[in-house]
C-alpha positions as CSV (number, residue, x, y, z in Angstrom):
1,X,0.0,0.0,0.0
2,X,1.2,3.2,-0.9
3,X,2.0,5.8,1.7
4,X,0.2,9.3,1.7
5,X,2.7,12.3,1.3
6,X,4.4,14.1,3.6
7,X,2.1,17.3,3.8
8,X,-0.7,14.7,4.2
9,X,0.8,13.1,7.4
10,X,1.6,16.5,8.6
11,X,-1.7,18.1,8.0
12,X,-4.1,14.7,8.9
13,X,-2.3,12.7,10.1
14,X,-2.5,14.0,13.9
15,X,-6.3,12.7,14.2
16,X,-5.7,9.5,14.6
17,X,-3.8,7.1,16.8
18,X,-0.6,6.9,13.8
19,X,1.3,9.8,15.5
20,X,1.9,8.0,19.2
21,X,3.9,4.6,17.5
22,X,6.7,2.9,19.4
23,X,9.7,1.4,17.6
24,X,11.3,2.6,14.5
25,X,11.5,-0.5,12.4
26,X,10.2,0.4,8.5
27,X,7.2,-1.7,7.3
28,X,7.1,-3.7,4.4
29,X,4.9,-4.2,1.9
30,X,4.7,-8.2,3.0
31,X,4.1,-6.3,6.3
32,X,1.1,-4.9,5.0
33,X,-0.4,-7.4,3.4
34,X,-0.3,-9.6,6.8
35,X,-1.6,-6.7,8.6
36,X,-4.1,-5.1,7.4
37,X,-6.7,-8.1,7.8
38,X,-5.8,-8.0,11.7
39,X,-6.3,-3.9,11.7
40,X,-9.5,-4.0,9.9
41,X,-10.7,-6.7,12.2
42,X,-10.0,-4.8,15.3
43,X,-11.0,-1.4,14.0
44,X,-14.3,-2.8,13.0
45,X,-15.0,-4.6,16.3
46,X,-13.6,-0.9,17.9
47,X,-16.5,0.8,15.7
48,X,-19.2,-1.3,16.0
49,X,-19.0,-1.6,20.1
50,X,-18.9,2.1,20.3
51,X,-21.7,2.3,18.6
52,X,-23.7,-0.1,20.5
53,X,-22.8,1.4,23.5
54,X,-24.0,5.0,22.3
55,X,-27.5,3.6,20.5
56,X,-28.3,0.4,22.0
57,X,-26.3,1.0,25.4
58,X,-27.7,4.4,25.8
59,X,-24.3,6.5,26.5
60,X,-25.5,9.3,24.0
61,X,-29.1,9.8,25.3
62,X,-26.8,10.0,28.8
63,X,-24.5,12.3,27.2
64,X,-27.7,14.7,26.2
65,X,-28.6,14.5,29.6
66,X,-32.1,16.6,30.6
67,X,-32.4,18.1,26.4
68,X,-36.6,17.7,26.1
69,X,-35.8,15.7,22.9
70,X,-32.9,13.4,23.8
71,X,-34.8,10.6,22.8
72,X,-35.4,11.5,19.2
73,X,-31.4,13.2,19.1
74,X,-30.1,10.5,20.3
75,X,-29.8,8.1,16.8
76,X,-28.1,11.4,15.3
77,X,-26.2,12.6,17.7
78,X,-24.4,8.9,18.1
79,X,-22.9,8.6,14.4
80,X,-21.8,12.2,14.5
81,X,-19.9,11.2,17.2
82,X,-18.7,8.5,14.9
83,X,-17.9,10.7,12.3
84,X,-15.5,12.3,15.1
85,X,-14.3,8.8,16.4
86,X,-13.3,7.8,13.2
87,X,-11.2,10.7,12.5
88,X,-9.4,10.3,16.0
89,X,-8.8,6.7,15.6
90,X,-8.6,5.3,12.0
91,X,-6.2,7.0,9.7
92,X,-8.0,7.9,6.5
93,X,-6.5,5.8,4.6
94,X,-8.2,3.0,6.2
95,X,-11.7,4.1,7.0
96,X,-13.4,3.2,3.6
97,X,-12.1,-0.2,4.2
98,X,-13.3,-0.2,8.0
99,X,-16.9,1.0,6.9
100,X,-17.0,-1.1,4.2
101,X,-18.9,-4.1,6.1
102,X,-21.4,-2.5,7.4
103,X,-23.1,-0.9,4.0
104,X,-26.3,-2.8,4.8
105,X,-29.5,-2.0,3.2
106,X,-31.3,0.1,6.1
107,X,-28.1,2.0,7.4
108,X,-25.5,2.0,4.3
109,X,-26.0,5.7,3.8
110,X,-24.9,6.5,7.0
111,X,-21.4,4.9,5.8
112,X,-21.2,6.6,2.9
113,X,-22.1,9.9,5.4
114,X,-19.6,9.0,7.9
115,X,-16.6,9.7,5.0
116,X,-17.7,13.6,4.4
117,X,-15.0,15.9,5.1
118,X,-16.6,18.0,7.6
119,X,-19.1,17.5,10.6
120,X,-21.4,19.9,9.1
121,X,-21.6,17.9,5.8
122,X,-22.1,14.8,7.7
123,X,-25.5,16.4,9.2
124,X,-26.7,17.9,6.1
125,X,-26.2,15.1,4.6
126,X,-28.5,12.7,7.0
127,X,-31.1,15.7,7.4
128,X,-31.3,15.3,3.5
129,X,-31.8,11.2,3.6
130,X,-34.5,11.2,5.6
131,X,-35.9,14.7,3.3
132,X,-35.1,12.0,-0.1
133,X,-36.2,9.2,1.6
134,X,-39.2,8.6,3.6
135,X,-39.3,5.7,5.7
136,X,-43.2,5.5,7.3
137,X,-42.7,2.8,9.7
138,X,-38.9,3.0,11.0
139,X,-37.9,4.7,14.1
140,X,-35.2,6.8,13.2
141,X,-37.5,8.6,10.1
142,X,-40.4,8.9,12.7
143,X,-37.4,10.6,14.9
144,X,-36.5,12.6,12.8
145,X,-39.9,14.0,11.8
146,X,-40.7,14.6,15.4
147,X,-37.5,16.9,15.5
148,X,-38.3,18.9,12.4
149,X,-41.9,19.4,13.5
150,X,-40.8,20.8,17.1
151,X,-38.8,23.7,14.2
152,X,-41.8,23.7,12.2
153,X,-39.6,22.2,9.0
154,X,-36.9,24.1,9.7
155,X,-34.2,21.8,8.5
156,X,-31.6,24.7,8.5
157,X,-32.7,25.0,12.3
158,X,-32.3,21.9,12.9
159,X,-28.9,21.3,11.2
160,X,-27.7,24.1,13.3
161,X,-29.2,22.8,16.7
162,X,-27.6,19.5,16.5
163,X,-24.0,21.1,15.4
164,X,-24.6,23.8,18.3
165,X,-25.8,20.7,20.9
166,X,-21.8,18.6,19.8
167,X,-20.6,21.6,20.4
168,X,-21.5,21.6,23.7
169,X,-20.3,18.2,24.7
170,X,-16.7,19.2,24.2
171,X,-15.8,15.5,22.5
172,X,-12.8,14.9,20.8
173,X,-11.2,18.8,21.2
174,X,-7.8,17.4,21.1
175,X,-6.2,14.9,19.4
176,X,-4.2,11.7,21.4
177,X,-1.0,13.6,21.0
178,X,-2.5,16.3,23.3
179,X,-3.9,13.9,25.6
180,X,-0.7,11.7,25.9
181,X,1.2,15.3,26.4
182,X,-1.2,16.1,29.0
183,X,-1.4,13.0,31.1
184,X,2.9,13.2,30.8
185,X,2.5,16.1,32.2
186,X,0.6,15.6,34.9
187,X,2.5,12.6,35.9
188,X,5.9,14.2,35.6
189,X,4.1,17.3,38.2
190,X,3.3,14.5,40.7
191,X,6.8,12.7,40.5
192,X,8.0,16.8,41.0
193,X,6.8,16.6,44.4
194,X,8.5,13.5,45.3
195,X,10.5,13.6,48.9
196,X,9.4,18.1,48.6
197,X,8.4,19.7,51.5
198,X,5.3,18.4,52.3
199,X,7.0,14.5,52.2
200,X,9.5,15.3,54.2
201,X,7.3,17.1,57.0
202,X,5.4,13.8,56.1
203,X,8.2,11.6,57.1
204,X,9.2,13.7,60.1
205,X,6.0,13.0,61.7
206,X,6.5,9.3,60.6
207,X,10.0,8.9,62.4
208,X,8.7,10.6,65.7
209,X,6.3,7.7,66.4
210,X,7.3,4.7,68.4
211,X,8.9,1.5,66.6
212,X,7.8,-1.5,69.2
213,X,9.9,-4.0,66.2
214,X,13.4,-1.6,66.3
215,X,16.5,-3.9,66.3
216,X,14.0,-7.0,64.3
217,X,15.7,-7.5,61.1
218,X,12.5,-8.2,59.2
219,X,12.0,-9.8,56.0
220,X,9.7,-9.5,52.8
221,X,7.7,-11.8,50.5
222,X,9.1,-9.5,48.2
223,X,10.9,-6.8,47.0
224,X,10.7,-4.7,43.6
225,X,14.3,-3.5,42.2
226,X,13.7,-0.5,39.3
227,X,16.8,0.4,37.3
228,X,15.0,2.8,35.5
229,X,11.3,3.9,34.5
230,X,10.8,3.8,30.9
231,X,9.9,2.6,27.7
232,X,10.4,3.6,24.0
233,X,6.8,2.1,23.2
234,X,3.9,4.3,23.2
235,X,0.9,1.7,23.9
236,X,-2.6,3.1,24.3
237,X,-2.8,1.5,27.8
238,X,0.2,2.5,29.4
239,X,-0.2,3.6,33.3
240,X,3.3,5.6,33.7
241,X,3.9,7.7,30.3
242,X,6.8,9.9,32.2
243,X,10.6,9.1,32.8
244,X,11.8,10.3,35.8
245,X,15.7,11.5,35.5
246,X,18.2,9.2,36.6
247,X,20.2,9.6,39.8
248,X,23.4,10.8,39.6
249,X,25.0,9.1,42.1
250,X,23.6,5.6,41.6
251,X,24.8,2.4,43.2
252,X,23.2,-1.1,41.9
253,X,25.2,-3.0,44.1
254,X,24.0,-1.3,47.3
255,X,20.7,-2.0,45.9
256,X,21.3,-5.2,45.5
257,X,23.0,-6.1,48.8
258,X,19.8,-4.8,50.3
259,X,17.3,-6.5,48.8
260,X,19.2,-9.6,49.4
261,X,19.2,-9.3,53.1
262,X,15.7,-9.1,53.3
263,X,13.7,-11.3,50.9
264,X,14.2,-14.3,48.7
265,X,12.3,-13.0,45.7
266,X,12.7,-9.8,43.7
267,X,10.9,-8.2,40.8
268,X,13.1,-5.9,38.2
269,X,10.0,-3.7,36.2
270,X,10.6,-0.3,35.3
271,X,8.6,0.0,31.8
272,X,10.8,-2.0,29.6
273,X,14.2,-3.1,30.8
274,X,15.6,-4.5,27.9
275,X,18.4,-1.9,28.2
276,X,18.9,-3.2,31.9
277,X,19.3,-6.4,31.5
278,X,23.3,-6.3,32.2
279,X,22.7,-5.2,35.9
280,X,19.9,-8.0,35.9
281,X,22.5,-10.8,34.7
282,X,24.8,-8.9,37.6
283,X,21.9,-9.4,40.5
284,X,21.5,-13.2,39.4
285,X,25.4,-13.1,40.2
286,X,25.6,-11.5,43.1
287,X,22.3,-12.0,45.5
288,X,23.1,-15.4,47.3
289,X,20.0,-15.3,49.0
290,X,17.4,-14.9,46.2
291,X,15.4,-17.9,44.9
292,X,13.4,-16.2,42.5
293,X,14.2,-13.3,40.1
294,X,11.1,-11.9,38.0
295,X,11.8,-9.8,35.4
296,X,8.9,-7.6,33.3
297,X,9.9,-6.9,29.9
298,X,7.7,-6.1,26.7
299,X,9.2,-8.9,24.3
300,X,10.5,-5.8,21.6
301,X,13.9,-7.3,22.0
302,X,13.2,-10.8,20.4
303,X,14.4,-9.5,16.8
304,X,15.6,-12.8,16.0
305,X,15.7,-16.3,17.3
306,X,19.8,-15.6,17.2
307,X,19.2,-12.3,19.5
308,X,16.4,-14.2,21.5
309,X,18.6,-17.4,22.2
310,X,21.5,-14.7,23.5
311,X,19.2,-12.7,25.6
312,X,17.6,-16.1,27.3
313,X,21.1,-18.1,27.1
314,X,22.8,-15.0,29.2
315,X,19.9,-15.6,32.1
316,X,20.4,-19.2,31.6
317,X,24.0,-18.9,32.1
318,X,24.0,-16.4,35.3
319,X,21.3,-18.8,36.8
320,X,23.9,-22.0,36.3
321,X,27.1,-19.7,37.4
322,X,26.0,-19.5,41.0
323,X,27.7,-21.4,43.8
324,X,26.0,-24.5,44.5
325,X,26.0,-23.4,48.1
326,X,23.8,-20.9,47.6
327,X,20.3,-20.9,47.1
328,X,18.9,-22.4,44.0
329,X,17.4,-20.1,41.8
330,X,14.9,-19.6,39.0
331,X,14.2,-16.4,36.6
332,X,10.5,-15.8,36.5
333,X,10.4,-14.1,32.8
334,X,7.7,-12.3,31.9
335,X,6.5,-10.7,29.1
336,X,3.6,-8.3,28.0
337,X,1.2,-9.7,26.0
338,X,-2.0,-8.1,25.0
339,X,-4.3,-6.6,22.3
340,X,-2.5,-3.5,23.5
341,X,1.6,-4.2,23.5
342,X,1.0,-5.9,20.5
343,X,-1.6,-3.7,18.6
344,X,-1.5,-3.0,14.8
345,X,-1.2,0.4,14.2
346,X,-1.3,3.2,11.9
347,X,2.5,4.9,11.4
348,X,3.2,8.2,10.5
349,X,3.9,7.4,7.1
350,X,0.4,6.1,7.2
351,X,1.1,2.5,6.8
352,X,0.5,-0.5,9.3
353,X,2.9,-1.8,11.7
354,X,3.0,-3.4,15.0
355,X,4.3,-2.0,18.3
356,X,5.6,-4.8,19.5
357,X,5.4,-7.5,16.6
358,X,3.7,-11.0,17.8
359,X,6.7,-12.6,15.7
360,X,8.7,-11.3,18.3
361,X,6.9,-13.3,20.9
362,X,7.1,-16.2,18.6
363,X,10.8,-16.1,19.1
364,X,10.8,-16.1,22.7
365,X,8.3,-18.9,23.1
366,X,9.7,-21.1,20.6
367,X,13.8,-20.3,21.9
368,X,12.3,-20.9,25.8
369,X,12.2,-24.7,26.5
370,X,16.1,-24.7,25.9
371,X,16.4,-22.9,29.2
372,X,13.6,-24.2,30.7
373,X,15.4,-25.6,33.6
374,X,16.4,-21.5,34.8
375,X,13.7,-19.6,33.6
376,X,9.7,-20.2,33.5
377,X,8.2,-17.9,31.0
378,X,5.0,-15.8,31.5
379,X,3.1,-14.0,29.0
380,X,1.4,-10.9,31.0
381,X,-2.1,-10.5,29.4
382,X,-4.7,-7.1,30.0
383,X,-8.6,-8.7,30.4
384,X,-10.5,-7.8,27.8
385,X,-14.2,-8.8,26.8
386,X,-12.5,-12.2,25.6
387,X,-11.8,-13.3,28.9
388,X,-15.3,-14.0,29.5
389,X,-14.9,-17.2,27.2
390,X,-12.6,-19.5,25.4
391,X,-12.3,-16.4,22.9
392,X,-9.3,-15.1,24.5
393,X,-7.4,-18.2,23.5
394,X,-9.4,-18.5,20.1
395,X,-9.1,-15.2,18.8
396,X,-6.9,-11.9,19.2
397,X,-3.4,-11.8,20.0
398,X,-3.2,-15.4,21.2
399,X,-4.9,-16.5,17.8
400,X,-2.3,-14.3,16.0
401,X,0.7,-16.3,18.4
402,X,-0.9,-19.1,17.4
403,X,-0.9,-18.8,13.7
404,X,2.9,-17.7,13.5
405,X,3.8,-20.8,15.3
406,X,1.8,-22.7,13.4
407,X,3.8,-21.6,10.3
408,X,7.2,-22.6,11.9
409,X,6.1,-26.4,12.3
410,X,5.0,-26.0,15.7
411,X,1.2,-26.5,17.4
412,X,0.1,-24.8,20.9
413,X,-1.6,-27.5,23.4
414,X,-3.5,-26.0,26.3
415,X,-3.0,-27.8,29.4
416,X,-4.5,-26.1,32.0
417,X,-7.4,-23.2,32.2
418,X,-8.8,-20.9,35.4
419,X,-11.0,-18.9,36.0
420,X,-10.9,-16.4,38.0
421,X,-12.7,-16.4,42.1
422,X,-14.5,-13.4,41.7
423,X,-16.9,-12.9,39.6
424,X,-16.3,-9.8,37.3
425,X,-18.7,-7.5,34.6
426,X,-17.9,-8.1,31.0
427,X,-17.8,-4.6,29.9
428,X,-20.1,-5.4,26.8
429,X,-22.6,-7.0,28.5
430,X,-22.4,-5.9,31.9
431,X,-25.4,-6.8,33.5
432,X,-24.9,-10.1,34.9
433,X,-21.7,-11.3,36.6
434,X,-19.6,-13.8,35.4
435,X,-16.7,-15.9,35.6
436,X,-13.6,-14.6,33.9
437,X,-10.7,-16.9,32.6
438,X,-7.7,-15.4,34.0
439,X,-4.6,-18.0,34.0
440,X,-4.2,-20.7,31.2
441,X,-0.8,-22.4,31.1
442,X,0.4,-24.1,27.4
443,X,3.1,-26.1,25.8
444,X,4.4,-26.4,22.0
445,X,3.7,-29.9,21.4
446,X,7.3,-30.8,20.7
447,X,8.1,-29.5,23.8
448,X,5.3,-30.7,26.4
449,X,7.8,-30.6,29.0
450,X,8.4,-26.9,28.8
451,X,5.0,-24.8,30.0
452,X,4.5,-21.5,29.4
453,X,2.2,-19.2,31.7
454,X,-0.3,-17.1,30.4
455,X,-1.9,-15.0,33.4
456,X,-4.6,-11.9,33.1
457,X,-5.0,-9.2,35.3
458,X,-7.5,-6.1,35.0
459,X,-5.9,-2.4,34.4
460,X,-6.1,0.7,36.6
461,X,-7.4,3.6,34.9
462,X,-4.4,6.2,35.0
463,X,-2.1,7.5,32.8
464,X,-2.9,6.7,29.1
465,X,-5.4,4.2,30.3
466,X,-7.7,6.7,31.6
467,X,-8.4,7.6,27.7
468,X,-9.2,4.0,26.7
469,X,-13.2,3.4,25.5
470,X,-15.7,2.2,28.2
471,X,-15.8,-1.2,26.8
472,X,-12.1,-2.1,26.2
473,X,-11.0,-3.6,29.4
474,X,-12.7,-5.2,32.5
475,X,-13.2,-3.1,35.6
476,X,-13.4,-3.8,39.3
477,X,-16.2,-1.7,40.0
478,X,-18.2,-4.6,42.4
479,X,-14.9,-5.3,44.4
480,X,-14.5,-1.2,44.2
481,X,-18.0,-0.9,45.8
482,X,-17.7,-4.1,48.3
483,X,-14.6,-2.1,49.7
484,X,-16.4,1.5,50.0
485,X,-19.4,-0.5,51.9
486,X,-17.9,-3.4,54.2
487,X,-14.6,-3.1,53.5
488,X,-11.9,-5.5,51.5
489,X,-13.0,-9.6,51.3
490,X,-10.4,-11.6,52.6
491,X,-6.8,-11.9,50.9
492,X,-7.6,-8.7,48.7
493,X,-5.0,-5.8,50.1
494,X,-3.3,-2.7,48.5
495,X,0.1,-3.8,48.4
496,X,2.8,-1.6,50.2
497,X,6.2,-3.7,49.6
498,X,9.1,-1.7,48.9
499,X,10.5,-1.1,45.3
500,X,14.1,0.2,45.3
501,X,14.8,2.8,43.2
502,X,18.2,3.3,41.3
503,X,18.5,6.4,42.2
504,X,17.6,6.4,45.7
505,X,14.2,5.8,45.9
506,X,12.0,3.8,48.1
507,X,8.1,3.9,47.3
508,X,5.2,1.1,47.5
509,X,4.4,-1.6,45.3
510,X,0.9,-0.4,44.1
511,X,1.6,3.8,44.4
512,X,5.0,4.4,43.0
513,X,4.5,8.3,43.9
514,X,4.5,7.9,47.8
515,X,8.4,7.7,48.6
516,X,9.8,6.5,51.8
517,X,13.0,8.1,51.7
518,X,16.0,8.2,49.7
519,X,18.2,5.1,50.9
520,X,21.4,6.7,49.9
521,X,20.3,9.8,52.3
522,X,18.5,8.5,54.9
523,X,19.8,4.6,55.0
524,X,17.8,2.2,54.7
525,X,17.4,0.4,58.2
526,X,15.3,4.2,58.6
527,X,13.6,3.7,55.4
528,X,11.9,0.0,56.3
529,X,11.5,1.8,60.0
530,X,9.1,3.9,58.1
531,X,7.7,1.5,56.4
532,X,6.6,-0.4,59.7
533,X,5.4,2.9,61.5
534,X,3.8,4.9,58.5
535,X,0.1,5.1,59.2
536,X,-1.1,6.3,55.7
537,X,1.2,3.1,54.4
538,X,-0.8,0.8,56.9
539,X,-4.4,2.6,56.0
540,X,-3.5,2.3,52.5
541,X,-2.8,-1.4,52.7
542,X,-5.8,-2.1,54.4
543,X,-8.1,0.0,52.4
544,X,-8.8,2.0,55.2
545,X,-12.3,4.0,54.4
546,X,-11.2,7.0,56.5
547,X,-8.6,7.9,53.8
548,X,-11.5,8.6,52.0
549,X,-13.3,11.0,54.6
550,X,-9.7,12.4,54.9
551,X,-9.4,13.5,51.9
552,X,-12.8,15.0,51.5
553,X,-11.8,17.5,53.9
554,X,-8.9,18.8,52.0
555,X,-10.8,18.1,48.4
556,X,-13.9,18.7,46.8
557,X,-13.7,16.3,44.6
558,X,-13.8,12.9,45.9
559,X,-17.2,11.6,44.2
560,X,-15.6,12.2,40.8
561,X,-12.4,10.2,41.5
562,X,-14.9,7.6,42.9
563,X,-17.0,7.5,39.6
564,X,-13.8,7.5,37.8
565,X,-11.9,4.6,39.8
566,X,-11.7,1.4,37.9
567,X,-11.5,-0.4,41.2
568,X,-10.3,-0.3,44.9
569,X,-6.2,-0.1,43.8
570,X,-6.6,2.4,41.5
571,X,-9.5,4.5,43.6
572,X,-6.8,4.7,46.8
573,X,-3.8,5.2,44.6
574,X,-5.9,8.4,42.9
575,X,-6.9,9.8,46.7
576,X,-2.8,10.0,47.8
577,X,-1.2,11.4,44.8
578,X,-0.6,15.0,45.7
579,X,2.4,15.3,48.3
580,X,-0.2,18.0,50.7
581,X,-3.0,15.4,51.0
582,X,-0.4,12.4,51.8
583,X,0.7,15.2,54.5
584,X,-2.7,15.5,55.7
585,X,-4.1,12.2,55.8
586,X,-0.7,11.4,57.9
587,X,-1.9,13.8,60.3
588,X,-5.0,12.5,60.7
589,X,-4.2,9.4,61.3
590,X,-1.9,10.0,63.7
């Protein structure tokens, strides 16, 4: 497929999602070809559930709120917001194609409609269908007949009234490149404030209270080790979107000597550590005590099986060099895996292309039952709608894993399936509760020895993610209202282990913004001191309800953040994210 010209991209191509890509590798025209069924596929499916869930759902007649004729605007108003999702999500030189299957009989025009160039001829345009084409017994003609009569056959009026009434819902003002920049923004402002003023009056008050456990050398399930926070991929879901400056006076091994003494399992994450992975082969060396190293990483590295077998022989290898007398060890690999990390995409050439290519995961799963005995292998997956049935093993980005095995002689077996304990919504169909598969574990047949993980969670609505449609991921909004009303069930907590920062810093697993200390500064048997004694860390992990109550009195916002909360994690992790509320809520508490 021919790409559009470089004036085009400048000038259109901004609408749409082609101008946030990851990666820089150039697509091919065998690239294209492969891709553009899978784009078209998920674009359509993209359309068609947004506009169920303005018509059938009902968003857009919630979205006209108290307007007297809501009703009859609603039909309308819900494909000229489709006009304006289109622009801001399929390039144009795909929409034709992504329309194209739903020219039916009754509602082809509105396709045809849905390419005009502007809004305004998009509304003309249907006012003048129904004008050309009466239609006595269907609803939307009978609609619209009962919104020219209330203008007496005005149709100009009633063009204008419905661009005026779009105008007022503010949709789609800026394009994702704004958004992205915004949310960056906002995130860099709240890692600003890290260990400022307010957290260090915070922290004063925390190392004035009594420690009843000073002298106890304690000890972890876990511990999180993070080289660095970033990645060079741009994915539509990502929760942390800015990179924090590295520390100038950084000391991995102190890091490292740390951790060591105080748990047997560690977690590298950071984004994407692929350009980390030297100080991950040097903590396999050097932390006698550790039995399981986990390592997050987003597969892009997997160019070829040569590069894959380097990258998985190197763990191998640091696994086999340590001392027998130590303790034996295992690298938990794991790898993101989703209709998200491994979307087709639109480039700024305006051709298709994958941000992380499922090839690459190919690699990785068909290089890993060499090293099987050092590393088990985990394939990170976001729940969708498909995890609500076998269609999340059938279709998608497992299908697509799937099918380039399948070219390479090789044939997935599924051994094992579970669902999850709790019941969860399916965000189509939300109505009833139901079971959700969340871990499946697999084998290539010619290696049945050799299973490979594949393990769901849900995702917390910040960062990008707080942009993503209604309907794209699962939420925890029953757990989210169990814990506002009786308080968390039994095993569910907000966890507050320690991640060690690089350069310096200490903060909590699930809230990466609220910083214990800086262990170069402060040392660390202070740091964990904190960690024992901080009130707000203790509320937090048990989902205290005052936080919220606490947070009301500073902020007059707290029912929004609640309606916006994807569940519990996310709701508590919104209410401490501004240094001068953590300070506050500390107060209280103590």
């Amino acid at each position: 497929m021919a790409s559009v010209s470089g004036s085009a991209v400048e000038r259109k191509g901004v609408e749409g999602i082609a101008v946030v890509s990851g990666g820089g590798r150039a697509a091919t025209v065998a690239d294209q070809a492969a891709l553009l069924p899978v784009y078209l596929t998920t674009m359509r499916q993209r359309f068609k559930d947004e506009i169920n869930r303005l018509t059938t759902g009902g968003a857009m007649r919630q979205m006209l709120g108290g307007h007297p004729q809501a009703a009859e605007l609603g039909f309308p108003m819900a494909y000229l917001y489709a006009w304006h999702w289109l622009r801001h999500n399929v390039h144009e030189n795909y929409r034709a194609q992504v329309l194209e299957t739903f020219r039916g009989p009754r509602f082809g025009f509105l396709m045809e409609l849905l390419l005009c160039d502007t809004a305004e001829q998009f509304v003309r345009g249907y006012v003048q269908h129904w004008l050309d084409h009466p239609a006595e017994g269907q609803k939307q003609w009978q609609e619209f007949q009962a919104l020219l009569a209330t203008r007496e056959g005005n149709t100009g009026q009633l063009i204008q009234d419905i661009l005026s009434l779009w105008q007022g819902l503010g949709l789609f003002t800026q394009t994702y490149m704004a958004e992205f920049k915004n949310v960056a923004r906002e995130e860099r402002e709240r890692y600003e404030g890290m260990l400022g003023p307010e957290d260090r009056e915070r922290l004063a008050l925390v190392d004035a209270l009594p420690d009843d456990l000073q002298g106890v050398t304690p000890r972890y399930e876990k511990m999180g080790i993070i080289p660095a926070m970033g990645c060079p991929q741009t994915c539509r879901h990502c929760m942390f979107t800015w990179r924090p400056p590295r520390g100038k006076n950084e000391d991995p091994n102190q890091v490292f000597d740390l951790v060591d003494q105080h748990t047997d399992s560690v977690l590298f994450t950071g984004g994407d550590l692929t350009k980390q992975l030297d100080h991950f082969y040097a903590a396999i060396r050097r932390m006698r005590h550790i039995k399981n190293f986990a390592l997050l990483l987003n597969g892009d590295f997997a160019d070829t099986p040569e590069i894959t077998h380097d990258v998985l022989g190197k763990m191998a290898e640091a696994i086999r060099s340590r001392p027998k007398k130590w303790a034996p060890a295992r690298v938990l690999l794991q790898i993101s895996f989703d209709e998200f990390h491994n979307e087709v995409y639109v480039d700024k050439q305006g051709l298709l292309a994958e941000r992380i290519p499922v090839a690459k995961i190919a690699n990785i799963v068909e290089c890993y039952p060499r090293y099987a005995k050092q590393i088990q292998l985990a394939l990170l997956h976001k729940q969708t709608a498909m995890n609500f049935s076998q269609d999340v093993l059938q279709k998608g980005v497992f299908a697509r894993l799937a099918q380039e095995l399948g070219k390479r002689g090789h044939q997935i077996q599924v051994q094992d399936v579970k669902t999850s304990p709790r019941l969860k919504r399916n965000p189509k169909a939300p109505e009833q509760p139901q079971q959700v598969l969340k871990d499946a574990t697999f084998v290539l047949a010619k290696h049945p020895d050799s299973p490979v993980l594949l393990t769901s969670s849900t995702i917390d609505g910040y960062g990008r993610a707080a942009l993503l449609e209604e309907w794209e991921t699962v939420k925890e909004k029953d757990l989210l209202q169990q814990v506002l009303s009786e308080g968390p069930p039994r095993g569910e907590s907000f966890d507050i282990d320690m991640m060690l920062w690089f350069n310096g810093w200490v903060t909590l697993f699930n809230a990466v913004h609220i910083c214990l200390g800086d262990l170069y500064q402060d040392g660390m048997e202070k740091i964990m001191a904190r960690q024992r004694k901080d009130p707000l860390t203790r509320a937090l992990h048990r989902f205290d309800r005052k936080l919220l109550d606490y947070y009301a009195e500073v902020r007059d916002d707290l029912e929004n953040k609640i309606d916006a909360a994807t569940g519990p994690h996310h709701l508590f992790h919104a209410l401490t994210e501004e240094a001068e509320v953590r300070l506050h809520m500390t107060r209280r508490l103590i």
